[in-house]
ROTIVO-661588 format. One record per residue (C-alpha): x, y, z; residue in three letters. Coordinates in steps of 0.05 Angstrom, whole numbers, padded with zeros to 5 digits, always signed. Layout:
BEGIN
XYZALA/...
***
This chain:
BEGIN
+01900+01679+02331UNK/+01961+01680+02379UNK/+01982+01626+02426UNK/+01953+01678+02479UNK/+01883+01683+02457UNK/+01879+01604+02447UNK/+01817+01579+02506UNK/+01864+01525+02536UNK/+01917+01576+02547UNK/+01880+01626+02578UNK/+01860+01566+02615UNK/+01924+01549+02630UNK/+01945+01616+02663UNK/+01881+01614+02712UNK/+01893+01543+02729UNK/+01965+01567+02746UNK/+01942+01628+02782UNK/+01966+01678+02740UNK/+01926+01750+02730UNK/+01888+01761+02663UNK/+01891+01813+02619UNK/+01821+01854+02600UNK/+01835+01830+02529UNK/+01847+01755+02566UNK/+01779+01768+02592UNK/+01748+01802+02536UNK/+01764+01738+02497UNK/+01734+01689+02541UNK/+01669+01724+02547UNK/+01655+01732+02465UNK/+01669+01655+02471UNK/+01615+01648+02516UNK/+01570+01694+02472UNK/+01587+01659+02404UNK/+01608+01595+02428UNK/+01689+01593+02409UNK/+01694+01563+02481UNK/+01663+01496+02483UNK/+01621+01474+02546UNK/+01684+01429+02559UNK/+01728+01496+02559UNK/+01677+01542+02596UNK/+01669+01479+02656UNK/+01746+01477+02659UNK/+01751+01558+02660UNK/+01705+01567+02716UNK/+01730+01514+02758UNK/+01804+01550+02745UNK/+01767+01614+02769UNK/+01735+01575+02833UNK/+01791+01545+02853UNK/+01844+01609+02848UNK/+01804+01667+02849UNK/+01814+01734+02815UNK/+01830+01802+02838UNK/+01778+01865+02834UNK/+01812+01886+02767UNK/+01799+01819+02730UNK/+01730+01810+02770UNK/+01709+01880+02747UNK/+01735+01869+02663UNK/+01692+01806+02670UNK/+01631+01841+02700UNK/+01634+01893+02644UNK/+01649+01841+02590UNK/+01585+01800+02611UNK/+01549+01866+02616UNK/+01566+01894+02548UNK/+01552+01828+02512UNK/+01470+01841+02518UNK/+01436+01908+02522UNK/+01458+01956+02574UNK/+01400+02013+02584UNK/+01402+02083+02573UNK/+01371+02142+02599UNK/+01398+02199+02573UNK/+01371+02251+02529UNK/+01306+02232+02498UNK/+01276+02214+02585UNK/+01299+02265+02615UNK/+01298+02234+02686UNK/+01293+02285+02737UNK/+01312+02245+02791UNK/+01372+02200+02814UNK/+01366+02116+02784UNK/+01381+02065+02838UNK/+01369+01991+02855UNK/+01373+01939+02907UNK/+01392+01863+02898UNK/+01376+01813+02943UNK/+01426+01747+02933UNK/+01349+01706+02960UNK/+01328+01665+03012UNK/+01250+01641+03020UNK/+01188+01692+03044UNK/+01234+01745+03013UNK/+01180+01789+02988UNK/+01223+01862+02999UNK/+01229+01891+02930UNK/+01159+01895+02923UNK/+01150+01943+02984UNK/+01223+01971+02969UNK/+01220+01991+02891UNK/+01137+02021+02913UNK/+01168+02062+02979UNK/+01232+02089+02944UNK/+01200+02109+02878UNK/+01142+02149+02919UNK/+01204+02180+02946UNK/+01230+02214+02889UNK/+01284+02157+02853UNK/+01279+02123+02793UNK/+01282+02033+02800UNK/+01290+02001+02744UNK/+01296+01935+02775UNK/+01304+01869+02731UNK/+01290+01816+02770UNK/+01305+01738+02774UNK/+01264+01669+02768UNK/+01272+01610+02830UNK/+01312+01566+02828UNK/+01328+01511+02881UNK/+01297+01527+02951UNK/+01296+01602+02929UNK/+01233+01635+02909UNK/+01234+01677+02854UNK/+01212+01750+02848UNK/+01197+01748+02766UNK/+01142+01679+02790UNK/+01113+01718+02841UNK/+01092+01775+02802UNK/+01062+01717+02751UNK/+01015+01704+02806UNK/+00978+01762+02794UNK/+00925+01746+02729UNK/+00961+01789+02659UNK/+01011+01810+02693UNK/+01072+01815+02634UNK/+01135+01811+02664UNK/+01165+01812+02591UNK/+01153+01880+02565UNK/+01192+01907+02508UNK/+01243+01954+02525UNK/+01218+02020+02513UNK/+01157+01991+02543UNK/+01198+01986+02613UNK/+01237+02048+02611UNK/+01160+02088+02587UNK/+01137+02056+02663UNK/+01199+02074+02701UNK/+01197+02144+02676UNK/+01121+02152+02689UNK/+01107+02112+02749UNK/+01187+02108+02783UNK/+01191+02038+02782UNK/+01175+01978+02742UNK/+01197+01889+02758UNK/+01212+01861+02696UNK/+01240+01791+02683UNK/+01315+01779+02657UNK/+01302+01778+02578UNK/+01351+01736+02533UNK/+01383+01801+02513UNK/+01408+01824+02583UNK/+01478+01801+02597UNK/+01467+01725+02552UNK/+01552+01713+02568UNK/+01524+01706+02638UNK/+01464+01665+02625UNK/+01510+01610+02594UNK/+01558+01608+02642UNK/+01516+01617+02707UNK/+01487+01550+02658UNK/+01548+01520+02660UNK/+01564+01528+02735UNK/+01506+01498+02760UNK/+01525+01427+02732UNK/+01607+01431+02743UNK/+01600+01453+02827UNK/+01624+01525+02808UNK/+01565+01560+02837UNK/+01598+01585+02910UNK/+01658+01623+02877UNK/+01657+01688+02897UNK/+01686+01721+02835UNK/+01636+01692+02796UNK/+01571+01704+02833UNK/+01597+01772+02835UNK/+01607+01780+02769UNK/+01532+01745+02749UNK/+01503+01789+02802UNK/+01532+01857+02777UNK/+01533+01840+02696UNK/+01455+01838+02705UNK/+01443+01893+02748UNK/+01490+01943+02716UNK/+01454+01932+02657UNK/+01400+01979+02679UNK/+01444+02042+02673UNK/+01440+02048+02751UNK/+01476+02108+02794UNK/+01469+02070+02853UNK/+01455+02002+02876UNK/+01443+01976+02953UNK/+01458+01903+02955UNK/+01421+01848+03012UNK/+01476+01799+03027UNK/+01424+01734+03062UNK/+01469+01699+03101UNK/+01443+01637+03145UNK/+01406+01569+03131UNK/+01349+01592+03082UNK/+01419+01631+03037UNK/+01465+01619+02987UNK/+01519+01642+03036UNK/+01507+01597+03106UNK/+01563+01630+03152UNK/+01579+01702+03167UNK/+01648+01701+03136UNK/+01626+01673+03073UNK/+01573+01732+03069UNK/+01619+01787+03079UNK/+01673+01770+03026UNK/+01621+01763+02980UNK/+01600+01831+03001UNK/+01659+01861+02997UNK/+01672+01830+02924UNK/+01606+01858+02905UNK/+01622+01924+02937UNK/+01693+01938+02912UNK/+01671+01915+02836UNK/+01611+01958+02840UNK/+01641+02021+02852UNK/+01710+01994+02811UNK/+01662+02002+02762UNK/+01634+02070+02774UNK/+01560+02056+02808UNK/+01556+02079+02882UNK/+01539+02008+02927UNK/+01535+01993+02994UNK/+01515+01915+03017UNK/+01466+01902+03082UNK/+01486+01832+03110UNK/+01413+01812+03139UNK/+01390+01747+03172UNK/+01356+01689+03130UNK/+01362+01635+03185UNK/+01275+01631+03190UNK/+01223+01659+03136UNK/+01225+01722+03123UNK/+01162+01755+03130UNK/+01104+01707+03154UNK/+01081+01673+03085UNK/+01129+01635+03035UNK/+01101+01615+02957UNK/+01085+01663+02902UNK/+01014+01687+02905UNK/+01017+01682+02982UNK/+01079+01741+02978UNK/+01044+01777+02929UNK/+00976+01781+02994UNK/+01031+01786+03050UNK/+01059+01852+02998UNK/+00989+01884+02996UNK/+00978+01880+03068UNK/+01048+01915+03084UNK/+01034+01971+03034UNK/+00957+01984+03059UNK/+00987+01981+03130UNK/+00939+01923+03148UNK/+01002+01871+03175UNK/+01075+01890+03170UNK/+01116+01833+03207UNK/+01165+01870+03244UNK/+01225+01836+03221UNK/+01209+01841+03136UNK/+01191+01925+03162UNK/+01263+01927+03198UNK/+01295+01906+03128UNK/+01254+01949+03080UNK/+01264+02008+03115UNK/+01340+01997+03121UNK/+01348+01977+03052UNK/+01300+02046+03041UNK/+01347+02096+03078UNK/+01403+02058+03042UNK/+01376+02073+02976UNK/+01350+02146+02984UNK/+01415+02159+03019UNK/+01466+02135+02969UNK/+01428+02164+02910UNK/+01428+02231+02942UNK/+01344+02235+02952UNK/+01357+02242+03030UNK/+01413+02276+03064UNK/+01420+02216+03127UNK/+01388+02160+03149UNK/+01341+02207+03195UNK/+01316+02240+03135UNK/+01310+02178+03092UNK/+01274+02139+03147UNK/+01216+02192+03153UNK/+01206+02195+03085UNK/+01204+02127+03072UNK/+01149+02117+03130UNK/+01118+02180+03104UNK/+01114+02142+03030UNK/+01078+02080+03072UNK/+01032+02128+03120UNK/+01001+02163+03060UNK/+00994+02111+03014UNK/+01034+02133+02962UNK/+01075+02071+02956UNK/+01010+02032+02954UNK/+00984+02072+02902UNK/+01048+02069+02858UNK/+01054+01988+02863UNK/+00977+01992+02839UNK/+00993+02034+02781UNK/+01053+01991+02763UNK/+01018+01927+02765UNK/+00963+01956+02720UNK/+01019+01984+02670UNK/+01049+01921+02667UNK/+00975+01877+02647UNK/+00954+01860+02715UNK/+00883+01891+02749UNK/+00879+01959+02782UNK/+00836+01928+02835UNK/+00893+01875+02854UNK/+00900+01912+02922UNK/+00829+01918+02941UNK/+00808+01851+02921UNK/+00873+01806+02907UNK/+00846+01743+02905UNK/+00797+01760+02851UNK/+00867+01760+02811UNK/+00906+01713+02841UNK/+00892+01626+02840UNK/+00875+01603+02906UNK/+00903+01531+02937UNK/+00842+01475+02934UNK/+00862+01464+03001UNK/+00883+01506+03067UNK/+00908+01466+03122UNK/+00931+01490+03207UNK/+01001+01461+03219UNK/+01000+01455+03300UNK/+01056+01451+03349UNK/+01070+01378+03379UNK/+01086+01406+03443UNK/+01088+01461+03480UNK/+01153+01509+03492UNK/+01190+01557+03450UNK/+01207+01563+03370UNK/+01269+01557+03379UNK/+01305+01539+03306UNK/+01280+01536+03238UNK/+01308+01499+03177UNK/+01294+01554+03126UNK/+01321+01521+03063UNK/+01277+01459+03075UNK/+01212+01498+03084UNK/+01229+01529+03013UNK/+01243+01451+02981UNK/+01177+01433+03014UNK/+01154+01497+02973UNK/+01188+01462+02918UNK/+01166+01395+02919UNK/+01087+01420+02914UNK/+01108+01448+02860UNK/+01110+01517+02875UNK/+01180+01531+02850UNK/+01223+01493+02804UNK/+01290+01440+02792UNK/+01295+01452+02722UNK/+01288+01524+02685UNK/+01222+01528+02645UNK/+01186+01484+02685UNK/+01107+01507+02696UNK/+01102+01521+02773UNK/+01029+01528+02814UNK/+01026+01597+02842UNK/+00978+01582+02902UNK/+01015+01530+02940UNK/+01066+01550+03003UNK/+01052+01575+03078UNK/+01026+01629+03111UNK/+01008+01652+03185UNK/+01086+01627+03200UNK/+01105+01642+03268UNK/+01171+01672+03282UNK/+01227+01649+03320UNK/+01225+01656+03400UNK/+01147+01655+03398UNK/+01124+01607+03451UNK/+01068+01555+03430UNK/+01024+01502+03467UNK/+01012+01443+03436UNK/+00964+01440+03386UNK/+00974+01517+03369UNK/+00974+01541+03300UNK/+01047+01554+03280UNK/+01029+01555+03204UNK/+00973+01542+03146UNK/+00995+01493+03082UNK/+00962+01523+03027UNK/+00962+01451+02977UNK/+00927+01428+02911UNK/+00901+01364+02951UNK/+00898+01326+03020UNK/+00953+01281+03020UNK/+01007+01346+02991UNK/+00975+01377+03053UNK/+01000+01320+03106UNK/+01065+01312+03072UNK/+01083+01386+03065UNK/+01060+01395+03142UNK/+01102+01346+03162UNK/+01162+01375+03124UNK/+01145+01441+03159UNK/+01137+01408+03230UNK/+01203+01374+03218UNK/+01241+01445+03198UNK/+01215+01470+03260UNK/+01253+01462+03326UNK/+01206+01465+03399UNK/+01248+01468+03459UNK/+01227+01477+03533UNK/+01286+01538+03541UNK/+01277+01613+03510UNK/+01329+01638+03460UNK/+01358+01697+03452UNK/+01332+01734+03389UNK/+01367+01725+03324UNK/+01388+01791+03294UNK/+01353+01815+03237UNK/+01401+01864+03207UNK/+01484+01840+03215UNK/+01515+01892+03191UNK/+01531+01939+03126UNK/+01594+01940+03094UNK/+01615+02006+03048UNK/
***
């Protein structure tokens, strides 16, 4: 081994800002993989990597280093595909519920989503738990198990499996306990190591920026756009990143099995809250448009409402939950399938004026700390707990007006989580102007 391939070296030249090399990289990530860099080493390299960032050159060898050190998809020959293979990630927030509708509405459409999917952590709900809501429901398949659904069905949510980028799974490990998780270079390179794994053409990104994300301001949102952006297509799949609001819930429910209703509802066309449509359907024309299914966002925007009016996209999510263990019946009767809360409580306004703030991330630790999400990875989390009936921002109220429902396993989780929700919830006597629900998109 030369003095160059030694950990504390390579270290060394990221500590002192220098550029490394894709073998530099290369290195570093079989460490990860086969454990050559010790926890000690991996720490010290990602704090090196926080503190002077790296261009789109050494971003992009460490995306495809992470991504070639599990199982990258194929879909070649044997699948014949006859249509384009696109995704969308969202970076999370809480009452984000959108690839459900999404992956249903696109894949009616004519594209192919493969979309493997993440587990909650912290305030952030999880879109692998909420699909665990739903009674069977395997989000493990085998491999050819998931690519058989995608090719039949044009979509299928699957959990991350040990074999899909494992470099990132121990560093992303790592990060979380060293206060490397902001870096930019980084996230970008978990984000994209995962999701180019599914032998994608195109991918749409949803940057959440606001109090409920992992990026609070506007600025912080559109570098890490950008980073995702430029690595992305560095590395030869089309992207495009919507920067969309996350300052209140999205949606009007928050908690797994609640999502999974508030999902069924939007695709049968009995409740779509106005925000959660706005996004789908952007993140839809997005999708159809940058995998060449629509020719603009005219086109893309009719068929995606056309995939909704008919019931297409319904249908589609029906089939895919069946193919994937859960009931065919889930959308006509879901809570025959899903656990119900022992107890449904009103949350009522104190006063009367406007909603005029919301504190989004601590209506998801509320979420949290009834146990519907989780601290630790691997811990068991209740399905049925969280809100619903959520009132958006700039509604006016009187007191004593229903601004939510706790849905709780027991009375006194009920007063404590309504409290929380009262407390995240600002009343004031003056209007305010609408937040916007879409910021901006950057190519």
């Amino acid at each position: 081994m030369t003095t160059q391939f030694l950990p504390q070296e390579i270290i060394r030249s990221k500590r002192d800002n220098g550029q490394l090399s894709q073998p530099e990289i290369q290195f570093f990530v079989d460490g990860l993989v086969s454990g050559d860099f010790n926890d000690a080493q991996v720490g010290s390299m990602a704090m090196a990597i926080y503190q002077q960032g790296m261009s789109t050159e050494e971003i992009t060898s460490l995306t495809m280093a992470m991504m070639n050190s599990g199982d990258v998809l194929s879909w070649s020959d044997h699948l014949k595909l006859d249509g384009p293979i696109v995704d969308k990630h969202s970076t999370g927030g809480v009452g984000d519920k959108v690839s459900f509708m999404l992956a249903a509405i696109v894949a009616a459409c004519g594209a192919y989503v493969p979309m493997v999917s993440g587990r909650g952590l912290g305030h952030t709900g999880g879109t692998s738990d909420k699909l665990e809501s739903i009674a069977g429901f395997n989000v493990q398949p085998s491999t050819d198990e998931f690519q058989r659904i995608v090719k039949e069905l044009g979509f299928a949510i699957i959990s991350q499996t040990d074999n899909i980028a494992p470099a990132d799974k121990r560093l992303y490990g790592i990060r979380d306990v060293t206060a490397t998780v902001e870096s930019i270079p980084l996230i970008t390179a978990s984000i994209l190591s995962k999701k180019l794994s599914a032998g994608l053409g195109a991918l749409v990104m949803d940057i959440k920026v606001g109090n409920g994300a992992m990026m609070t301001d506007l600025n912080q949102a559109n570098a890490l756009a950008k980073s995702i952006v430029n690595v992305a297509n560095h590395a030869g799949v089309k992207t495009q990143a919507i920067i969309t609001d996350m300052n209140q819930v999205l949606g009007s429910t928050a908690g797994n099995a609640l999502e999974i209703f508030e999902t069924i509802q939007y695709l049968t066309g009995e409740q779509r809250e106005p925000r959660l449509h706005q996004i789908v359907i952007a993140l839809a024309n997005a999708m159809l448009v940058n995998s060449g299914i629509a020719k603009d966002n005219n086109e893309a925007k009719q068929m995606a409402e056309n995939a909704l009016s008919s019931g297409k996209a319904a249908q589609i999510f029906a089939k895919m939950i069946a193919a994937l263990g859960g009931d065919a019946n889930l959308l006509e009767k879901p809570w025959q399938f899903m656990q119900k809360a022992q107890l449904v409580a009103d949350i009522v306004a104190p006063e009367h004026g406007y909603i005029t703030a919301m504190q989004t991330r601590d209506i998801g630790m509320s979420i949290v700390s009834m146990g519907g999400g989780r601290l630790a990875n691997g811990q068991a989390i209740d399905h049925s707990v969280g809100f619903d009936q959520i009132l958006p921002v700039g509604t006016v109220v009187n007191k004593g007006d229903v601004i939510a429902r706790v849905h709780a396993r027991d009375a006194d989780m009920a007063v404590a989580a309504s409290k929380q929700f009262t407390d995240a919830v600002t009343i004031s006597a003056d209007p305010v102007e609408d937040l916007p629900v879409i910021y901006h998109t950057v190519e």
